[in-house]
ZAMARGU-4260 file (C-alpha; in steps of 0.2 Angstrom, whole numbers, plus 5000, padded with zeros to 4 digits):
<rodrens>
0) 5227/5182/4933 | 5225/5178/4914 | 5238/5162/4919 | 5227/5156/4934 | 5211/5157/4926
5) 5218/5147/4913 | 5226/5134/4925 | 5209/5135/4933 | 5199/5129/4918 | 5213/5116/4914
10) 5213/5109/4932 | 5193/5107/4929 | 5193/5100/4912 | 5207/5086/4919 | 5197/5084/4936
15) 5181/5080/4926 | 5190/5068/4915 | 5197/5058/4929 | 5181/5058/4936 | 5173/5049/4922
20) 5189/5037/4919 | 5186/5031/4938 | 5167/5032/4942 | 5161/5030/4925 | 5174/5020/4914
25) 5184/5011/4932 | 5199/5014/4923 | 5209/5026/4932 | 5226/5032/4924 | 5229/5042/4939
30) 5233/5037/4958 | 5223/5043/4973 | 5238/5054/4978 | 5239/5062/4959 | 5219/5067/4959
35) 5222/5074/4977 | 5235/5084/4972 | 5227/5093/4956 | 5211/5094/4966 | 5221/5103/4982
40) 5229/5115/4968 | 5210/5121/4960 | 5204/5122/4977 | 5218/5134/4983 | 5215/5144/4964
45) 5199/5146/4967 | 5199/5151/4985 | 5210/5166/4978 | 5197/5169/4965 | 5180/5168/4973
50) 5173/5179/4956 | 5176/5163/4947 | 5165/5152/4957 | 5154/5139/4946 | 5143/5128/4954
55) 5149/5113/4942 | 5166/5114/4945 | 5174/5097/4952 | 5177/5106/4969 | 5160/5106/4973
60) 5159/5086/4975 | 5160/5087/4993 | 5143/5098/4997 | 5141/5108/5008 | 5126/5113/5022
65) 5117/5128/5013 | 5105/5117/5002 | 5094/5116/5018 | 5075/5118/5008 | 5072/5109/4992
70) 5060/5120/4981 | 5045/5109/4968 | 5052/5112/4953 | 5038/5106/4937 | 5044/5094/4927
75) 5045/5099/4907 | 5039/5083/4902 | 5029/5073/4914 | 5038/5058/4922 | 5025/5045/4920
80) 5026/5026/4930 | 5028/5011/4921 | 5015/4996/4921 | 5022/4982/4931 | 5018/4964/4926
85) 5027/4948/4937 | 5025/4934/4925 | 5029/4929/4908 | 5013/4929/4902 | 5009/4947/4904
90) 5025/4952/4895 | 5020/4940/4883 | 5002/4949/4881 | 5013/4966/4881 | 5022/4960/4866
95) 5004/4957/4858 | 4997/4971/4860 | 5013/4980/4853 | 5013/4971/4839 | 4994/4974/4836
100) 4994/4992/4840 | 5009/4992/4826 | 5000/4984/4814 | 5010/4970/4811 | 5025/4982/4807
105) 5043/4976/4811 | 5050/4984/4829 | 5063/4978/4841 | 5062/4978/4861 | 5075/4987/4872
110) 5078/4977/4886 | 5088/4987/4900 | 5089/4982/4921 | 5076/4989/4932 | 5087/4999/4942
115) 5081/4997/4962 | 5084/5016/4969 | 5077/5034/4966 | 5072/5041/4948 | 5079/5057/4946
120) 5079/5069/4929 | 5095/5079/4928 | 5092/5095/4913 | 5108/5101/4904 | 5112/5115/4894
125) 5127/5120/4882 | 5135/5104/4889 | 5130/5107/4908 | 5120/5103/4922 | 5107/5114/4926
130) 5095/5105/4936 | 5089/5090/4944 | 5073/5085/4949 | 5066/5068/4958 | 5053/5062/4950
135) 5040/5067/4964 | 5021/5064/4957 | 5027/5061/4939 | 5020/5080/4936 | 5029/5090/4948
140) 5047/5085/4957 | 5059/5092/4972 | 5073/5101/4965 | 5089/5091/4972 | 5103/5099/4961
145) 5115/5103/4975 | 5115/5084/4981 | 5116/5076/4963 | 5132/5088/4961 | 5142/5076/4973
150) 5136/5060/4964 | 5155/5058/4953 | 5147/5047/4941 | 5135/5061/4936 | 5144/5072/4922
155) 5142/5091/4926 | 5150/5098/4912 | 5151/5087/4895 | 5166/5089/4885 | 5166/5101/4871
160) 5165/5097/4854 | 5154/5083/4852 | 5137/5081/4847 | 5125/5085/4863 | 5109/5095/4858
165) 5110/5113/4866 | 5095/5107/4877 | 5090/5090/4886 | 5085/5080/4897 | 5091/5065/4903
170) 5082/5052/4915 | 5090/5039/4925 | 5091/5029/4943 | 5102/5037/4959 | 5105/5022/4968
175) 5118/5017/4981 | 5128/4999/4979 | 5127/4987/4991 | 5146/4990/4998 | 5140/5010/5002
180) 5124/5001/5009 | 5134/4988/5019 | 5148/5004/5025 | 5132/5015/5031 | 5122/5004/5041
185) 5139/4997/5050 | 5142/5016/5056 | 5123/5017/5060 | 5124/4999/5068 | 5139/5008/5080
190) 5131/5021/5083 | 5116/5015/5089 | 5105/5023/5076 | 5090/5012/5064 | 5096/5004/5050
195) 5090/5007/5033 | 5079/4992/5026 | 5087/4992/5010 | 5099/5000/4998 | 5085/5010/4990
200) 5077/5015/5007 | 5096/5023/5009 | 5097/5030/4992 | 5080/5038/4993 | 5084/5046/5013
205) 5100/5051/5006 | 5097/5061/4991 | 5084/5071/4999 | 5097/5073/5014 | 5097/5095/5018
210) 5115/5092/5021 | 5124/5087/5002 | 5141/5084/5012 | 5131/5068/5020 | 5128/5064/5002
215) 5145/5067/4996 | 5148/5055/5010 | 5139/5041/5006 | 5144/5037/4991 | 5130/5035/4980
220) 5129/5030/4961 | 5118/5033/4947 | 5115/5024/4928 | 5105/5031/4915 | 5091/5027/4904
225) 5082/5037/4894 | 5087/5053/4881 | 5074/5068/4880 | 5074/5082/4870 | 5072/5091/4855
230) 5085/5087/4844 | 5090/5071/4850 | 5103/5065/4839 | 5094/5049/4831 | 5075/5044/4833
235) 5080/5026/4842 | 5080/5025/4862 | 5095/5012/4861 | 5106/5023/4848 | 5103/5038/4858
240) 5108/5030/4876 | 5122/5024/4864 | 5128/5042/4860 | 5124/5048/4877 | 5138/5036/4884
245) 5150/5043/4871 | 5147/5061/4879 | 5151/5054/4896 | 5134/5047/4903 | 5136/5032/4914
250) 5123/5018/4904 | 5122/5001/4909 | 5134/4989/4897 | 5117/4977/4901 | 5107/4984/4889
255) 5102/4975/4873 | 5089/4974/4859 | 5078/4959/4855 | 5069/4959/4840 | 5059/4943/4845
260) 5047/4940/4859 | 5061/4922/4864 | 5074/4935/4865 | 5065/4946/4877 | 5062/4928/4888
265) 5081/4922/4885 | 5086/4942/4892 | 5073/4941/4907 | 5078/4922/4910 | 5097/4927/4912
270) 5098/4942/4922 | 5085/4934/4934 | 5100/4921/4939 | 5115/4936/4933 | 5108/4948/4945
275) 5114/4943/4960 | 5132/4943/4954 | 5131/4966/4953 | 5136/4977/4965 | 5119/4986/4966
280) 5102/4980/4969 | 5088/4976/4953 | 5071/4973/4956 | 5068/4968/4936 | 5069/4972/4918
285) 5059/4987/4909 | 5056/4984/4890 | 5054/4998/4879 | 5048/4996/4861 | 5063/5006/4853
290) 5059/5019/4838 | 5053/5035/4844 | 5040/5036/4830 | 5033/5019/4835 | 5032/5024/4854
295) 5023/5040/4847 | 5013/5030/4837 | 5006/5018/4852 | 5005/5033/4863 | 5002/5034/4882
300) 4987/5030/4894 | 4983/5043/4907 | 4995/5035/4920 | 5010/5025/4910 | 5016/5023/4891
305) 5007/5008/4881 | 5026/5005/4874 | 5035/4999/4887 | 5033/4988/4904 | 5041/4982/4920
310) 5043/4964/4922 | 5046/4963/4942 | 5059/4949/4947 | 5052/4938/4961 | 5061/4939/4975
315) 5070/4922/4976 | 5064/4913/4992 | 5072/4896/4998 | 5071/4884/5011 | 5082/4877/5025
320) 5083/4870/5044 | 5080/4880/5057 | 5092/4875/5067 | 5092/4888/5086 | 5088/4905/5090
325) 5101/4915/5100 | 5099/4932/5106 | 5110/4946/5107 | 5111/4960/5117 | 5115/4979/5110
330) 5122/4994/5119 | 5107/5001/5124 | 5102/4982/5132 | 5089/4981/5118 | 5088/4960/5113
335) 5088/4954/5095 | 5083/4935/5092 | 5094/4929/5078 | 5089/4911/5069 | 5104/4902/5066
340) 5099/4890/5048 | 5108/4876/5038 | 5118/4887/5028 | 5110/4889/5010 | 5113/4896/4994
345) 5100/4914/4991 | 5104/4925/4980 | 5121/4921/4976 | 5131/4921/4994 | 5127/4907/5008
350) 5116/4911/5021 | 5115/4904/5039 | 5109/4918/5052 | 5093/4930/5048 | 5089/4943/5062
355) 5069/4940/5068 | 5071/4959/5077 | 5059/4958/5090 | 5045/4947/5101 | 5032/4953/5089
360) 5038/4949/5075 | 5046/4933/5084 | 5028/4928/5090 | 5019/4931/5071 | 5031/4917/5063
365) 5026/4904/5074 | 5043/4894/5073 | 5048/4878/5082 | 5067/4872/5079 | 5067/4860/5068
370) 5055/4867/5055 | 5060/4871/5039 | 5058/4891/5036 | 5058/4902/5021 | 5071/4913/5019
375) 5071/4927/5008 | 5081/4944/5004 | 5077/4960/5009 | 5080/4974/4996 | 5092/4959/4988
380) 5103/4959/5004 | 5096/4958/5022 | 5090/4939/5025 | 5076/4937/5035 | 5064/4923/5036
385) 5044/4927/5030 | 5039/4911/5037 | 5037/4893/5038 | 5036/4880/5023 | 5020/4873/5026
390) 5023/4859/5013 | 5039/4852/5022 | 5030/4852/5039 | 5034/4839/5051 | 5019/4830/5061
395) 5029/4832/5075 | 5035/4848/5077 | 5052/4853/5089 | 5049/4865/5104 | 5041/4880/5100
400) 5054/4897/5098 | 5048/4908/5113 | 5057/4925/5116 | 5064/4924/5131 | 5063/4932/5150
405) 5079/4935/5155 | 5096/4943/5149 | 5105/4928/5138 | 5121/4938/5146 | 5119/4942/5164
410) 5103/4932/5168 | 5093/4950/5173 | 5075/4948/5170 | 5072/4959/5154 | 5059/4971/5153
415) 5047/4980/5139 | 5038/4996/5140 | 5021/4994/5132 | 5025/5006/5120 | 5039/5002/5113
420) 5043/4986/5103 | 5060/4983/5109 | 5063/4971/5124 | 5081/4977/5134 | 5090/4970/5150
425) 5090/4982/5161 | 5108/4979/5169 | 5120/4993/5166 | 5133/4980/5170 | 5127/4968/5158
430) 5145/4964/5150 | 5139/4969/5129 | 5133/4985/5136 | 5147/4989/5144 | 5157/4986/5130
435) 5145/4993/5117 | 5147/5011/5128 | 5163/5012/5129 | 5164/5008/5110 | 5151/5021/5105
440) 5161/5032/5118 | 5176/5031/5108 | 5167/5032/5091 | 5172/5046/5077 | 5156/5054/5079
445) 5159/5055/5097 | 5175/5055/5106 | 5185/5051/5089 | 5198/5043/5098 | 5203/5034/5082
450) 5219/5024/5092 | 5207/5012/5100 | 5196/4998/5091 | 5184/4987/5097 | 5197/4970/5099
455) 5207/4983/5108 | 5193/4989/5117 | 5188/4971/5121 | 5208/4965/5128 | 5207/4980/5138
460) 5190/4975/5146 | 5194/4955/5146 | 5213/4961/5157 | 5203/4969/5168 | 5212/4989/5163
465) 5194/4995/5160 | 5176/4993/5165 | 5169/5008/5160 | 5173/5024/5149 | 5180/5035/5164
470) 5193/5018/5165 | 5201/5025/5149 | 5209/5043/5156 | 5217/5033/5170 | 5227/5020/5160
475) 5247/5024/5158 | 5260/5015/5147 | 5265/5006/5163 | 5248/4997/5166 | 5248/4993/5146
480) 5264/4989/5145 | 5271/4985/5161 | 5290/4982/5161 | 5297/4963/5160 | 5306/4961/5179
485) 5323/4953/5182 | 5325/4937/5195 | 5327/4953/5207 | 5311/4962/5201 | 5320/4976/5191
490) 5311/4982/5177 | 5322/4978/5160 | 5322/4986/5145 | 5306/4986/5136 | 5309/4974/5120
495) 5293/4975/5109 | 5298/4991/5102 | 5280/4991/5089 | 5269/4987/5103 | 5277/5001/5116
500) 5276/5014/5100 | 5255/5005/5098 | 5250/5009/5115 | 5260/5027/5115 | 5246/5029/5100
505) 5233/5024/5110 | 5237/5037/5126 | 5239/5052/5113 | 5222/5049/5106 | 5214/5047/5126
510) 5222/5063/5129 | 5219/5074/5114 | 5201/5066/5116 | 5200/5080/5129 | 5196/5093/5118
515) 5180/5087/5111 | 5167/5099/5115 | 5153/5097/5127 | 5137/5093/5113 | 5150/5078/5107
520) 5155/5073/5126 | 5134/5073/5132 | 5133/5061/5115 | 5147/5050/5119 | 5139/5048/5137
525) 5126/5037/5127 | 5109/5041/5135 | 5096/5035/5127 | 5087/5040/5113 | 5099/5056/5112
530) 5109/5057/5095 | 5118/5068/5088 | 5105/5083/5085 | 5097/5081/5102 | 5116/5082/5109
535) 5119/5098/5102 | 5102/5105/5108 | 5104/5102/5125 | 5122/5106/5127 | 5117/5124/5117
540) 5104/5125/5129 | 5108/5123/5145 | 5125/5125/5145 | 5133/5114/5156 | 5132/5094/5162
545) 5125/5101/5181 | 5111/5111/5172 | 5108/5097/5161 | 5107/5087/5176 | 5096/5099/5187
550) 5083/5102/5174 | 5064/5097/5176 | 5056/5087/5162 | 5047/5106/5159 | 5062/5114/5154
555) 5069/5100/5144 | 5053/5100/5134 | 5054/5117/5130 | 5070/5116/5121 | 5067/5113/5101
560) 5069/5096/5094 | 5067/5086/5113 | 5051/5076/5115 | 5044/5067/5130 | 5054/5052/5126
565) 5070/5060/5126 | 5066/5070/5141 | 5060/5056/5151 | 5075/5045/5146 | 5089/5058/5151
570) 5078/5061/5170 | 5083/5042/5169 | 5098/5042/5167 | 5105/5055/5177 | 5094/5047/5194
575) 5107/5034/5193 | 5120/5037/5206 | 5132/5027/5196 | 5130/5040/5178 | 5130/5052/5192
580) 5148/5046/5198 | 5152/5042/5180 | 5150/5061/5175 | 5163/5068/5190 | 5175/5057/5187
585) 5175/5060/5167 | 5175/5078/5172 | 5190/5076/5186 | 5199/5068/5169 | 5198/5085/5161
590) 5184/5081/5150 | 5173/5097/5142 | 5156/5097/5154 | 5151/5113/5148 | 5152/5125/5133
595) 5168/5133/5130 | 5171/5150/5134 | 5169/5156/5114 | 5152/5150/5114 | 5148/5157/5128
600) 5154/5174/5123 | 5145/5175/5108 | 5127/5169/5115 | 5114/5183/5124 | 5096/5190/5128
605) 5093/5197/5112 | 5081/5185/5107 | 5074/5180/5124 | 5056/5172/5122 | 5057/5176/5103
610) 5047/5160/5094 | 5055/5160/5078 | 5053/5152/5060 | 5064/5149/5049 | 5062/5144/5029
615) 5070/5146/5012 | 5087/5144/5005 | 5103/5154/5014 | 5118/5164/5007 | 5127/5168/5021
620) 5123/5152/5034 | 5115/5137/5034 | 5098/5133/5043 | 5109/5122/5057 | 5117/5138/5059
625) 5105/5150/5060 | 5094/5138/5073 | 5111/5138/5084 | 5112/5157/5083 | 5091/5158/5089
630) 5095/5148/5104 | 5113/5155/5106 | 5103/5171/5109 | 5088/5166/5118 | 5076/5163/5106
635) 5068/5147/5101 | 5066/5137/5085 | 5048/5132/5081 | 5043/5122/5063 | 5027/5130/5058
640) 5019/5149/5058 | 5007/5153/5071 | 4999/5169/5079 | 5015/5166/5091 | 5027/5168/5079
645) 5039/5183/5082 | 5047/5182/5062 | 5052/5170/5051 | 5069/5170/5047 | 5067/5170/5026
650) 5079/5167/5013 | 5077/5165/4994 | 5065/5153/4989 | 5053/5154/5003 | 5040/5142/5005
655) 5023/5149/4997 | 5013/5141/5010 | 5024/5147/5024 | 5023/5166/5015 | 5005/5164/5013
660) 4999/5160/5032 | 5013/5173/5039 | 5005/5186/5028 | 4987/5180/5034 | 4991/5182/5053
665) 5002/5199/5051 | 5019/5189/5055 | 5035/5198/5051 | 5048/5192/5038 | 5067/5196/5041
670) 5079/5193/5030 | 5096/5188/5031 | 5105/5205/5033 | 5092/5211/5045 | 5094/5195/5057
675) 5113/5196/5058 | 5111/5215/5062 | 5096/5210/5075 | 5110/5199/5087 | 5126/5209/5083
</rodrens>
């Protein structure tokens, strides 16, 4: 034992240390192999030694699903917002009245990126991390300590030895760069989900995700920027950011002192070209008057501190020739008008197509080809035009950009619901949506058949071996690879030996894809509005594809998590003979069209018209969990406490509000223990 826990600590100390050389430093002086390797051998340790869990140990990267509540957590020193100026003349007047409220006395500026993400404070003590909060209303914040553990550029045990008070705080920018940005919407893109405006937009739903393995996922990043505490080492915000890199903080190399008001202007003038060059989005500088005594001495205001400021960047617009509009078509039919430009230079990378997402939006911009448009970037990397350049206005305008009335693909009449903003082609057999199904068929979220791409998809479709998904579990290495003949018509030999081993690939990952359960089938089917969540829900509930198929609107409503609009759109779906057909012969193929025989064994009665709340922070299960064992035994999950309410399922950290009304109306709490007893 005495030899494991030491290995144990050692494999933690290394970990950490590699984690800063690679996330902090980029300077690994291990490979990717290596890490895995030491990483597998804590993991297996500590799996034989659960007494010597600890919630900062590098193993705990990865997240897991039991962080499902985040609790308010007061901030010790409130996190107050900075004044935002956007020219130089109110940085200038900044300056001023600094050096007025000083008296005239010597200072120096720190001049530091404005970071374009989510402000977190993260508390250590002895060297480790404790807790972090988001900044919230400045006066109180959510507790996200679980989701910043998987960030690997956040440090959750300092090295011993050096000179870290017992006690800080330390402030700084969760942010995720633009290739985790540009990774996540592409999955969401294939998917069919809403894309996320901007990398901040991602950082921000991220970090507050109830699941820290989707943030462990994600990739997200983090610098730091400003020291709290009692006995900081020095009286200097630049010299203590300084010392807080030594002990393993990741601060920006960007950072610099001024010590005149034409320093401050030469920094801003640079990094407002320099910007576009960083893997992570900026939206300014913030400049801090440095000495902690001077800042005390200036004070605060009720809302931000009279020593420092935001100088906000504009966001760079240019103009260029709007050459055409085109309009693609999506998986779900749904039409995008795309402006096609004279390619110019915005914000460092040359831009030539901007998306103009729907009629509306289309109609508000009032374009005509020809005109010259202005083109700015969202969030520093989504194009999008915000309108015309009136002063390069032609007399005579080209033909005005109308959306237009029929599929660009199939010719089909397209269609709008009046609530909705999205205009679709209603033509199942409109040649991208068949495509886009079957790639969102064979996606890793759904059918995972990781073999196939979409140029292979697309070859397949184009030959003529496919036209729809069920087409996939009736291909054979013959009709992919079909023998070259003799003058007699003998097959010979088959010569391509890579591409007989390729397409052998692809017919292993069709056939094991016939294991997937039923809630990732029903998604892979692609209705409308029905993801992931809604997927599971309807599979858990009623079981198999025929009662799916069978039910009234009623009795999909009544299932936790469906609303009218995903009710109404399976109904839809399923009254077409052709998803009707689709369905048997997927289910001829030998895929899953109801629960498996273990789920069905372990649901019952027990909680048969049982309304049920759940809240707090779990030991045992997660909150995913404990809803699927509510409807796996008849109940049903509701959000809020009401005189209906049968219990609320509690665990630690209960919502006061939620504890308060159940009280009030006489509803009963369970616990963890007594739950699990309830539907054994």
């Amino acid at each position: 034992m005495t030899s494991e826990l030491e290995e144990i600590i050692q494999l933690r100390e290394q970990l950490h240390q590699h984690n800063y050389n690679y996330y902090v430093l980029n300077a690994p002086v291990i490979g990717d192999q290596q890490f895995d390797e030491l990483m597998h051998r804590l993991q297996h340790l500590e799996e034989l030694h659960p007494e010597l869990y600890d919630a900062n140990s590098p193993t705990q990267r990865v997240g897991s699903d039991l962080n499902n509540e985040f609790v308010s957590v007061a901030h010790k020193r409130p996190m107050l917002s900075l004044s935002n100026t956007y020219n130089q003349q109110e940085v200038h007047e900044f300056y001023e009245r600094v050096k007025d409220g000083l008296h005239g006395e010597p200072f120096q500026i720190c001049c530091e990126l404005k970071f374009d993400g989510l402000s977190i404070s993260l508390h250590y003590e002895k060297g480790r991390l404790v807790r972090a909060v988001t900044r919230g209303d400045g006066v109180k914040g959510d507790d996200v300590t679980d989701n910043v553990r998987t960030i690997r550029s956040i440090p959750l045990v300092l090295p011993a030895g050096l000179d870290y008070p017992d006690e800080f705080e330390i402030r700084g920018e969760v942010l995720m760069p633009f290739s985790s940005f540009e990774q996540l919407n592409a999955e969401r893109a294939q998917h069919g989900e809403q894309l996320f405006a901007n990398p901040r937009n991602a950082a921000s739903g991220t970090l507050k995700s109830k699941d820290s393995r989707v943030v462990a996922e994600r990739k997200l990043d983090a610098f730091l920027y400003y020291l709290l505490g009692e006995n900081l080492p020095v009286q200097n915000h630049y010299e203590n950011l300084q010392k807080a890199k030594s002990w393993g903080f990741k601060v920006s190399d960007a950072m610099t002192l001024a010590s005149s008001e034409q320093e401050v202007f030469d920094y801003i003038s640079y990094w407002d070209t320099k910007r576009h060059e960083l893997p992570f989005a900026t939206d300014g500088i913030v400049l801090k008057v440095n000495s902690q005594a001077q800042q005390r001495s200036l004070g605060l205001t009720a809302k931000s501190p009279r020593w420092a400021i935001a100088y906000k960047f504009q966001a760079e617009q240019v103009s260029t020739m709007l050459r055409e509009v085109t309009f693609q078509v999506g998986r779900t039919g749904v039409v995008t008008p795309v402006a096609n430009m004279d390619p110019v230079l915005l914000a460092g990378t040359i831009v030539k197509r901007a998306t103009l997402h729907n009629a509306d939006v289309l109609s508000s911009l009032d374009l005509h080809l020809g005109d010259y448009v202005l083109v700015e970037k969202g969030g520093e990397i989504i194009p999008k035009i915000v309108g015309v350049d009136e002063e390069r206005l032609s007399e005579h305008r080209g033909p005005k950009v109308e959306f237009i009335t029929c599929c660009p693909e199939c010719g089909t009449p397209l269609m709008r619901n009046d609530e909705e903003a999205a205009t679709y082609c209603p033509n199942d057999e409109c040649r991208p949506q068949l495509l886009g199904r079957i790639e969102h068929f064979i996606s890793r979220k759904a059918m995972n058949i990781t073999s196939l791409g979409p140029e292979t998809v697309d070859k397949y479709f184009t030959d003529g071996l496919i036209h729809d998904v069920a087409d996939l579990y009736d291909l054979t290495l013959d009709k992919l690879c079909p023998p070259p003949l003799d003058l007699f018509g003998n097959p010979l030999p088959f010569s391509d030996k890579q591409e007989h081993l390729q397409q052998k690939n692809v017919l292993a990952g069709i056939a094991e894809s016939r294991n997937v359960p039923f809630e990732r089938v029903l998604f892979a089917l692609g209705i409308r509005f029905v993801g992931e969540i809604a997927a599971k829900a309807l599979a858990r509930n009623f079981r198999t594809i025929q009662a799916l198929q069978n039910a009234t609107l009623e009795q999909m409503l009544e299932v936790n998590g469906i609303g009218l609009v995903i009710a109404q759109s399976v109904k839809s779906w399923f009254a077409d003979p052709g998803n009707v057909r689709l369905v048997e012969r997927l289910k001829v193929s030998g895929l899953q069209m109801e629960l498996s025989h273990e789920e069905l064994s372990q649901q019952s009665d027990k909680l048969t018209g049982m309304s049920i709340v759940i809240s707090g922070v779990f030991a045992h299960h997660s909150r995913d969990e404990y809803k699927a064992m509510i409807e796996q035994h008849g109940g049903k999950n509701v959000g809020s406490i009401s005189a209906k309410t049968s219990f609320v399922l509690a665990g630690s950290n209960m919502g006061p509000a939620k504890l308060e009304k159940a009280n009030k109306l006489g509803v009963r709490i369970v616990g963890e223990d007594e739950f699990l007893a309830m539907i054994l």
